[in-house]
VOGU-3710 file (C-alpha; in Angstrom, 3 decimals, decimal comma):
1> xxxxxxxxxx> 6,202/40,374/29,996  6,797/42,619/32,933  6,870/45,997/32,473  8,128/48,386/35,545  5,809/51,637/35,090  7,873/53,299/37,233  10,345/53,681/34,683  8,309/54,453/31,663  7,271/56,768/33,782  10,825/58,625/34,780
11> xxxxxxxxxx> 11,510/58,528/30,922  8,413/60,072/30,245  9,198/62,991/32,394  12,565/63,303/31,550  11,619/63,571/27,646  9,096/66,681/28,379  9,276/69,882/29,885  7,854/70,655/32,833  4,362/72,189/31,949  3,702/68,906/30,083
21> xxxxxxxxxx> 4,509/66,260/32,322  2,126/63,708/33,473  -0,316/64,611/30,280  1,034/62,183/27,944  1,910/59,496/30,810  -2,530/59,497/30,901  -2,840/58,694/27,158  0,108/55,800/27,557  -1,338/54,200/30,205  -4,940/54,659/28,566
31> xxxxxxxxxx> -3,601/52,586/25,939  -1,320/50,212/27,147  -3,412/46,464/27,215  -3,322/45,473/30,666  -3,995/46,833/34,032  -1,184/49,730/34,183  -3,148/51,565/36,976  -1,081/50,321/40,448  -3,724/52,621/41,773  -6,976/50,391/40,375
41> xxxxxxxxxx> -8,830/48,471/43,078  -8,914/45,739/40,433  -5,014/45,289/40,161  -4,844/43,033/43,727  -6,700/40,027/43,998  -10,168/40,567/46,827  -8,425/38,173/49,307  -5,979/41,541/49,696  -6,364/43,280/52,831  -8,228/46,553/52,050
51> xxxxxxxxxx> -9,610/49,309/54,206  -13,014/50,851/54,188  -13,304/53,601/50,969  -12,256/56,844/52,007  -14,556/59,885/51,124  -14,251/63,113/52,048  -17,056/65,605/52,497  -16,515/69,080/51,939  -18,680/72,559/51,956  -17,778/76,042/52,957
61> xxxxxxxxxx> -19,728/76,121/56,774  -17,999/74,461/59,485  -20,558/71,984/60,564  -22,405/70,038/57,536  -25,880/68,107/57,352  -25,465/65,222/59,918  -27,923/63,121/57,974  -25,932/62,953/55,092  -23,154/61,802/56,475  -24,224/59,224/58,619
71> xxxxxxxxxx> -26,200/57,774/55,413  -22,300/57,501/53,479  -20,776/55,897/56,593  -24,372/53,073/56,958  -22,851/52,152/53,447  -19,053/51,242/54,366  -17,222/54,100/53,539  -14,570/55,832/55,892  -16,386/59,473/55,839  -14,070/62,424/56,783
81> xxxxxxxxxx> -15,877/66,394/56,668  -12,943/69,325/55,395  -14,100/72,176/55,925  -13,363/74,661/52,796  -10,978/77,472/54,433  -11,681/80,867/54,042  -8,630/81,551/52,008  -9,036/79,684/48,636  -5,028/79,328/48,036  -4,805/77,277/51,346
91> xxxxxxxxxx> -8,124/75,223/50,592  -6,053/74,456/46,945  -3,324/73,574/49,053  -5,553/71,128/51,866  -6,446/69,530/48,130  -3,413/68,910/46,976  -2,048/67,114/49,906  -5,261/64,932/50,508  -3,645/61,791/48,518  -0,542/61,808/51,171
101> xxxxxxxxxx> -2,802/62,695/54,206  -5,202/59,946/53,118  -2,118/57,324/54,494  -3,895/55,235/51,880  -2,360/51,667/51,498  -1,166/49,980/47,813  -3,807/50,273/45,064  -6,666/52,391/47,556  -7,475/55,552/46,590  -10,384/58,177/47,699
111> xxxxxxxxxx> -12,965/60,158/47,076  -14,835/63,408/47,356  -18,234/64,639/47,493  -18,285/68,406/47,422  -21,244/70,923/47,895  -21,647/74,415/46,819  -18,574/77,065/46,349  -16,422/74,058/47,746  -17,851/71,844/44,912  -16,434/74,998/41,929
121> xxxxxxxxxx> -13,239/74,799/43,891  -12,754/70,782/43,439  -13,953/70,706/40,272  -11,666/73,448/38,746  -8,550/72,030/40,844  -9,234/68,236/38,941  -10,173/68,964/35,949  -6,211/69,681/35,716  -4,213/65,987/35,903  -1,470/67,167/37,595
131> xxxxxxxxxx> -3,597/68,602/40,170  -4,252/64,373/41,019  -0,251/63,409/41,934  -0,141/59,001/41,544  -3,868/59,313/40,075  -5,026/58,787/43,886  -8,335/60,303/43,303  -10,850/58,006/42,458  -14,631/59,821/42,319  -15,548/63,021/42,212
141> xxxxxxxxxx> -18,766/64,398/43,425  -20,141/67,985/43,187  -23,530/69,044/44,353  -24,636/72,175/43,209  -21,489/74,429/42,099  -21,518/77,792/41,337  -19,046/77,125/38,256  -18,205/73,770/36,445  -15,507/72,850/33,816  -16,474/73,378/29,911
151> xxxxxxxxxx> -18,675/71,073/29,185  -16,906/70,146/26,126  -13,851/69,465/27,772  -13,229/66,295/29,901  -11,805/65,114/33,166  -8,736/62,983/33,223  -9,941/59,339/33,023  -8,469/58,077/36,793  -11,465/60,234/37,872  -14,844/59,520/37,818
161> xxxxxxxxxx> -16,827/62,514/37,845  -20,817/63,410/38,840  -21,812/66,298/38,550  -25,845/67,947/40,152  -26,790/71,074/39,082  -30,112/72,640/40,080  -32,000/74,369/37,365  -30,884/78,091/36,973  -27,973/79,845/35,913  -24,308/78,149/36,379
171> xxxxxxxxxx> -21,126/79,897/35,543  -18,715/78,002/32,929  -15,255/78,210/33,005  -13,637/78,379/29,959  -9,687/78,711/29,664  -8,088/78,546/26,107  -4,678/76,117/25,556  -1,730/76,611/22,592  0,453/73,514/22,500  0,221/73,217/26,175
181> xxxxxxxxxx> 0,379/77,035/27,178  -2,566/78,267/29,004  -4,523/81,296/28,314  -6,880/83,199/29,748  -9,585/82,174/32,092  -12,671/83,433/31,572  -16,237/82,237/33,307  -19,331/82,671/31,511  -22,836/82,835/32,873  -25,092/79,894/31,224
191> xxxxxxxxxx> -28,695/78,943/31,988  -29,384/75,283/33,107  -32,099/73,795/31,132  -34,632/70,976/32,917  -32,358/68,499/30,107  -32,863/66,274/28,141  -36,217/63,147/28,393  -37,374/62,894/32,044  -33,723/62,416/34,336  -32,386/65,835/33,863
201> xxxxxxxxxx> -29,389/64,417/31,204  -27,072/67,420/30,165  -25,124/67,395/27,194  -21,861/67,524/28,454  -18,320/65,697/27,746  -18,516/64,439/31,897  -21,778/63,267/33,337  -23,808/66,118/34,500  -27,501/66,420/35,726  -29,959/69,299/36,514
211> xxxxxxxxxx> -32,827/69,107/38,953  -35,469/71,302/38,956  -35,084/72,455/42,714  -32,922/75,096/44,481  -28,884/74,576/45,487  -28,979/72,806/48,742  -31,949/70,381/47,986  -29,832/67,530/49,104  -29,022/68,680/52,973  -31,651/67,755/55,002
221> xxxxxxxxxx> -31,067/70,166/57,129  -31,822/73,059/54,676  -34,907/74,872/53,860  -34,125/74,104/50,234  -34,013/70,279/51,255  -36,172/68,350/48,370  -36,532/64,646/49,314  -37,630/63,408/45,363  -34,093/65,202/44,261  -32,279/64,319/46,915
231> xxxxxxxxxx> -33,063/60,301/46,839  -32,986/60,440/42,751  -29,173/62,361/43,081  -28,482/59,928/46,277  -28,636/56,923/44,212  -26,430/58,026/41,082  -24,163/58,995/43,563  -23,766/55,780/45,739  -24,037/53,949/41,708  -20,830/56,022/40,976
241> xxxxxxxxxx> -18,611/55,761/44,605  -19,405/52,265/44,296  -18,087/51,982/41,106  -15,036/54,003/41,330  -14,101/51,748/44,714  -15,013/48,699/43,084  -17,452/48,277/45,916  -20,291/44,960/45,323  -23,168/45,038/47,849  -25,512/42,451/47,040
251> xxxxxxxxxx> -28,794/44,563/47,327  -31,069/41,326/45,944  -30,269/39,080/48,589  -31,816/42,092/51,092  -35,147/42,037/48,846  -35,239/38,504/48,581  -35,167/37,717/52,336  -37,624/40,035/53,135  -39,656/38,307/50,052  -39,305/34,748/51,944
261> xxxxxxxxxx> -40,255/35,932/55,703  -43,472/38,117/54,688  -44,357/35,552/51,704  -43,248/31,983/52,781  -41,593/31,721/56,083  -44,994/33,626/56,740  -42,843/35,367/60,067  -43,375/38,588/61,082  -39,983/38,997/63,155  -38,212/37,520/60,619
271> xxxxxxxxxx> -39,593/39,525/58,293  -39,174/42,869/60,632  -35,692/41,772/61,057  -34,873/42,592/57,080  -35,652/46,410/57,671  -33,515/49,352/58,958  -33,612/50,886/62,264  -31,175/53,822/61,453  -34,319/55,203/59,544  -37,739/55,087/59,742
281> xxxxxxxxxx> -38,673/52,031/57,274  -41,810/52,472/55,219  -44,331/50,368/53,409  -46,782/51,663/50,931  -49,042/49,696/48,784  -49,652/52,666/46,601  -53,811/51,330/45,034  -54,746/51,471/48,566  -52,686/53,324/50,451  -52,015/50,432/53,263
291> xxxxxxxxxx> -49,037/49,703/54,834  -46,843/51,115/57,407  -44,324/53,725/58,439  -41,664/53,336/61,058  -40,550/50,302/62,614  -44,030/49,498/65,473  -46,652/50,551/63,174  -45,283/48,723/60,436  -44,912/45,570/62,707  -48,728/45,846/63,531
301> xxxxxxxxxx> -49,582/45,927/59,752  -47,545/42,644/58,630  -48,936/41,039/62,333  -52,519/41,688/61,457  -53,490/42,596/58,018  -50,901/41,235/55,491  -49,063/38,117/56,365  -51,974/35,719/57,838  -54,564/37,592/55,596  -52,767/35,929/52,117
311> xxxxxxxxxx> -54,596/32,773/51,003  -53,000/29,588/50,607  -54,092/29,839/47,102  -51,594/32,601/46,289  -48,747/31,849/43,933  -46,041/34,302/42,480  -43,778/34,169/39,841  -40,983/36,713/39,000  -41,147/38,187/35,518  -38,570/40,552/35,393
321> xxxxxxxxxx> -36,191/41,720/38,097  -34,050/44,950/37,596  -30,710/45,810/40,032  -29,391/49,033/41,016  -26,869/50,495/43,759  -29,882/50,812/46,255  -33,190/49,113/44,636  -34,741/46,314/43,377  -37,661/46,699/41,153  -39,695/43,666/40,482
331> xxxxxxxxxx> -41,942/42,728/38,295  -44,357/39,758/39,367  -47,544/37,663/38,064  -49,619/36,915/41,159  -52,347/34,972/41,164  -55,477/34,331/44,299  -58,085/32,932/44,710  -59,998/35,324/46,863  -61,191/33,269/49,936  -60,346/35,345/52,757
341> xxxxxxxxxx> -60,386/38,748/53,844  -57,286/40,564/52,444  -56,990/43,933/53,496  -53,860/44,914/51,929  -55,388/44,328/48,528  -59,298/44,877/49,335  -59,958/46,319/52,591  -63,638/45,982/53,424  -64,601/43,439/50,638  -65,634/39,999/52,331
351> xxxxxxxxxx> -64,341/36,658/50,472  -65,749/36,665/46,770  -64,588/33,158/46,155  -63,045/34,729/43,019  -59,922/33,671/40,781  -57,664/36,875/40,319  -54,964/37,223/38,661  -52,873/40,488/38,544  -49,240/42,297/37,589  -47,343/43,530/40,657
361> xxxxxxxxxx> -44,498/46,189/40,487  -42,563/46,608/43,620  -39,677/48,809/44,531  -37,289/47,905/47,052  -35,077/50,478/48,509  -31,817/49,231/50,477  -29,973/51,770/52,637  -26,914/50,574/54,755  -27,522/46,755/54,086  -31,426/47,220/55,285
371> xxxxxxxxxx> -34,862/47,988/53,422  -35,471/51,548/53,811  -38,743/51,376/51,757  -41,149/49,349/49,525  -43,488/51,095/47,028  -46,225/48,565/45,453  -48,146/48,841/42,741  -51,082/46,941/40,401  -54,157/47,796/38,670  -56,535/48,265/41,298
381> xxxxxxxxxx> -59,440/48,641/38,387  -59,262/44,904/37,176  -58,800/43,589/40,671  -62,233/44,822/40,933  -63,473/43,538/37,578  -62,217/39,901/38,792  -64,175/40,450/42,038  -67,353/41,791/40,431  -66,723/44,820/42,124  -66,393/46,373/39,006
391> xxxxxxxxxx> -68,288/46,118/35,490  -66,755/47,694/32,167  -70,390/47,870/30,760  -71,897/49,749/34,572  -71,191/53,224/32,998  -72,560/55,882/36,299  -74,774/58,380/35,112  -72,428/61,438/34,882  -70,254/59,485/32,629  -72,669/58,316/30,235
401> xxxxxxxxxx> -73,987/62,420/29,441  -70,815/62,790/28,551  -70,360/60,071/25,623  -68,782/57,442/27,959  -70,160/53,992/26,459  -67,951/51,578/27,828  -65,416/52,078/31,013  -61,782/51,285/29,651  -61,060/48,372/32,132  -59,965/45,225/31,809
411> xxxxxxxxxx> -59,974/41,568/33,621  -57,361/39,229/34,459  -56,803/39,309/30,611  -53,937/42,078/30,806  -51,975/39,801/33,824  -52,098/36,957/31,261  -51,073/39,063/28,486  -47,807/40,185/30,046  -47,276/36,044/31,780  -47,818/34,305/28,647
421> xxxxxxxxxx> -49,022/36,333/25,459  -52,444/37,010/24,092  -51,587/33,703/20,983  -49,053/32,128/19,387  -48,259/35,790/17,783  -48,894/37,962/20,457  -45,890/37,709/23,385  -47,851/40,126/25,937  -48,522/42,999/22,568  -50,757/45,449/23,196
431> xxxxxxxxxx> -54,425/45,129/21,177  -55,458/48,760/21,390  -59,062/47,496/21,900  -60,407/49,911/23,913  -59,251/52,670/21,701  -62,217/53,017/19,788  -60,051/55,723/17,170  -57,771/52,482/16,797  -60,410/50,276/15,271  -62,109/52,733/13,320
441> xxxxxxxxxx> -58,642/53,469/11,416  -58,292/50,331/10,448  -60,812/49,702/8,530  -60,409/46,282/6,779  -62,363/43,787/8,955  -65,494/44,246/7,593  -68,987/42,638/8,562  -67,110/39,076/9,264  -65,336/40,758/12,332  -68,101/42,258/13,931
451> xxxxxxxxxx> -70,012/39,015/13,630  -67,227/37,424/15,181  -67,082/40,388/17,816  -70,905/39,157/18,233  -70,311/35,878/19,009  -67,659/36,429/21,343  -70,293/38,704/23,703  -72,816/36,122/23,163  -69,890/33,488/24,664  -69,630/35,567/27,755
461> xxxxxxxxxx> -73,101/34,781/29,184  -72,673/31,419/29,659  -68,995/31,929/31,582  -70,335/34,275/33,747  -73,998/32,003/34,781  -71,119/29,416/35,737  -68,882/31,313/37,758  -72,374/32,709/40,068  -73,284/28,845/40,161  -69,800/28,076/41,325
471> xxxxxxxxxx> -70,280/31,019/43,939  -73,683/29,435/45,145  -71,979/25,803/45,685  -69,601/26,879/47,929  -72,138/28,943/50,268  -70,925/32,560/49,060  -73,453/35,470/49,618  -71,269/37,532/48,162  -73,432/39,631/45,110  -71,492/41,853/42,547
481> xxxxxxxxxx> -72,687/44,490/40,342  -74,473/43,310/36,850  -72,249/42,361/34,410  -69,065/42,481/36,704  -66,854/39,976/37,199  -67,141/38,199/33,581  -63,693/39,291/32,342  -64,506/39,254/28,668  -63,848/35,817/26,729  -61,012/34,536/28,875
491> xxxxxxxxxx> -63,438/32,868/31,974  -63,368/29,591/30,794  -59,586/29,485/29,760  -57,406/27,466/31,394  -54,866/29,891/33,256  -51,222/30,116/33,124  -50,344/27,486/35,345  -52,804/25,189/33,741  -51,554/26,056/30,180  -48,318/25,143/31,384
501> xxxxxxxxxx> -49,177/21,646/32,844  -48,625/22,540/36,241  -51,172/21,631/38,762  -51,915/24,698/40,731  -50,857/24,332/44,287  -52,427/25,192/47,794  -49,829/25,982/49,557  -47,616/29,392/48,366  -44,759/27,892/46,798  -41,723/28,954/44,922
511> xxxxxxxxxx> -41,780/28,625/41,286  -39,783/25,716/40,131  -36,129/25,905/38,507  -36,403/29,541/38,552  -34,491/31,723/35,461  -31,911/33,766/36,374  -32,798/37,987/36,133  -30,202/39,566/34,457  -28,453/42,224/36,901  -29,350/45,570/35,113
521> xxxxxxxxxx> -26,928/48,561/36,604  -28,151/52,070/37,352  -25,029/53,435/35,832  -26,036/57,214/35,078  -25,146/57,940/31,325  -25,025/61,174/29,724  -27,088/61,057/26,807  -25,361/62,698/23,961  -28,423/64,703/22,623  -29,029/68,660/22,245
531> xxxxxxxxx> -31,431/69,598/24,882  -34,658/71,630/23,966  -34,154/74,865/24,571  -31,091/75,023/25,108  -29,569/73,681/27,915  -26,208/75,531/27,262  -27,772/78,977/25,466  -24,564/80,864/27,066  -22,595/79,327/24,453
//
């Protein structure tokens, strides 16, 4: 059936008085099954002609932070700066007319990402749905405002709304309503708590963060200026433009070809090619610090101490891969045997002829189509303990006066936990055995399982004789500390790739018939929970 909105819509407004108008015609179309919304990027098909999002970017001073719009035009959007006027009544007015000055074409709308005073302003002027004529706003952004909405009340649903507060006081605006008659405004002064778990989550009825910095930590070119707040409120703020503008960049095919030049095309100017040169790219593998920042010193780190200094031995396989507006994190089971100098990994330690097998986290951030930066992480500790670098039962001195019997590090046991599970019942659990508490509260193994915990040490002798005899056949001088390098009761067992029936390759290879990694979004969600404290004590 074909339904012309238009006219429900005339009837609509013919049926209600004037203060009322447009407020129902929301909850209709919020109901009615099927897209209603001419406005929705969704309603045309993506072979439609469409022009860049537009976004405007507003703040009281004339001039704003160069930086940050350059970084909202690297990522497709049409970026406009309005100035907020000095007279509020004609900066109300510049609002109201955006939608026709926009000349925006048949389901486009905009946006607007507002800082400061200019952000209270926007916020105030929106939260009203006949302030947003043919629902032509899209996204609303505010960084920092000196007064937001009730946070009990809502936004009208064509508008999706983000809201960064930094931790202090805020003002709220509260205005009562009797069957559609409003009262008095009123602001009240409210303290902004730290939130709720570690992202700075606000209870609120709209989504609405607090970061513990000062207003004007994301302009860069601002004294206030905190780069940890900024890049954290950055990326739910691209997450939520690209969402309201039904905007797909495909940020894994970025990480992924700079995964096949530095890993298997082995290139370094193909793999140079996959980062930025709007911004200085950076590369930090985090265990020991090596890497690279900006675009020639980076170059000289790939050139001559990562790509060529990777064994042929070396084979990864993707455990886990999660997506967001400008990151991939990865998590990856790689396995070496250590036969070459690798100074990305251990700098300074000569071949060890050494199996190792590790968990890899790396972070992948994508700005304008382009790594930005790569953070890396492992456990640095059991690389060691592979390489007999590194011996759980070598206690130093200092340690031992203070109680220390055992150092709490493990082998290449905790890589195989997470790839393929400690036994049948065990998918990659946790054993606790190095919390000695743990075992003593337990309590019901008896004299059996310390025989049994016996017999296990007395196994790892013989594993570790064999893997210095292996050393000594193939010419390595290479000597570790006592004890190191035995990796508890797993030196004998087959690994992964074994257990599987693969034959373990020489050549770094893709794993076979891949699984596909679910996409996870960075959506930010408010997280309907009191904060400690009292993140609203005003109230």
């Amino acid at each position: 059936m074909n339904v012309d909105t238009g006219k429900i819509s005339d009837l609509v407004h013919a049926a209600l008085p004037k203060e009322s108008r447009n407020k129902n015609i929301g909850i209709l179309k919020d109901n009615w099954t099927g897209p209603m919304n001419h406005n929705d990027p969704g309603f045309l098909s993506d072979d439609f002609p469409r022009n860049p999002p537009k976004l405007y970017i507003t703040a009281e001073s004339d001039e704003f932070d160069a930086a940050t719009l350059s970084e909202w035009r690297d990522e497709g959007f049409h970026v406009e700066y309005l100035a907020m006027k000095p007279n509020r009544d004609a900066y109300r007015r510049t609002l109201r007319t955006l939608h026709r000055k926009s000349k925006l074409g048949p389901c486009e709308t905009f946006g607007i990402i507002a800082y400061g005073d200019a952000a209270s302003l926007c916020l105030e002027h929106f939260h009203v749905l006949d302030n947003n004529p043919e629902m032509k706003l899209g996204c609303l952004i505010a960084y920092y405002p000196t007064r937001i909405p009730d946070p009990n009340t809502r936004f009208p649903s064509s508008i999706r709304v983000l809201v960064h507060l930094a931790v202090g006081e805020v003002g709220v605006v509260k205005q009562t309503q009797m069957v559609g008659i409003q009262g008095k405004r009123r602001v009240v002064k409210q303290n902004v708590d730290r939130g709720f778990g570690v992202g700075g989550t606000l209870q609120s009825g709209y989504p609405l963060y607090s970061y513990e910095a000062e207003a004007g930590f994301a302009e860069h070119d601002l004294e206030e200026y905190d780069s940890i707040c900024a890049e954290l409120a950055w990326s739910r703020s691209l997450a939520k433009a690209r969402r309201a503008f039904r905007v797909d960049v495909d940020v894994e095919a970025v990480a992924e070809a700079n995964a096949q030049a530095k890993f298997y095309a082995r290139d370094v100017g193909q793999t140079m090619a996959t980062y930025t040169t709007s911004k200085a790219p950076q590369v930090t593998h985090v265990p020991t610090l090596s890497g690279g920042f900006g675009t020639e010193d980076l170059e000289d780190f790939y050139d001559n101490y990562f790509i060529n200094s990777n064994p042929p031995s070396m084979q990864i396989t993707l455990l886990s891969r999660t997506i967001g507006a400008d990151r991939v994190v990865d998590e990856m089971y790689v396995s070496f045997k250590h036969t070459q100098d690798m100074h990305w990994i251990l700098p300074g330690v000569s071949p060890t002829h050494k199996q190792v097998e590790i968990i890899i986290v790396s972070i992948v951030t994508v700005r304008g189509g382009k790594l930005h930066h790569e953070h890396t992480y492992w456990d640095q500790a059991s690389v060691l303990v592979q390489v007999g670098l590194l011996s759980s039962k070598v206690v130093p001195q200092m340690a031992q006066d203070k109680g220390v019997a055992r150092l709490p590090v493990v082998g290449r046991k905790a890589a195989r936990r997470v790839f393929s599970g400690g036994g049948e019942d065990e998918d990659g659990e946790a054993d606790n055995e190095l919390i000695y508490a743990w075992e003593d509260s337990l309590d019901t193994e008896g004299e059996g399982s310390e025989e049994g915990e016996e017999g296990e040490e007395e196994e790892e002798e013989p594993e570790e004789e064999e893997e210095e005899e292996e050393g000594e056949e193939e010419g390595e001088e290479f000597e570790g500390v006592d004890g190191a390098g035995e990796d508890e009761e797993l030196a004998e067992q087959p690994g992964p790739a074994e257990e599987q029936g693969e034959t373990k390759s020489h050549e770094l290879e893709a794993p076979s018939n891949p699984e596909p990694e679910e996409k996870v979004s960075e959506e930010p969600k408010t997280k309907q929970a009191t904060v400690e404290n009292g993140a609203w004590s005003g109230e």
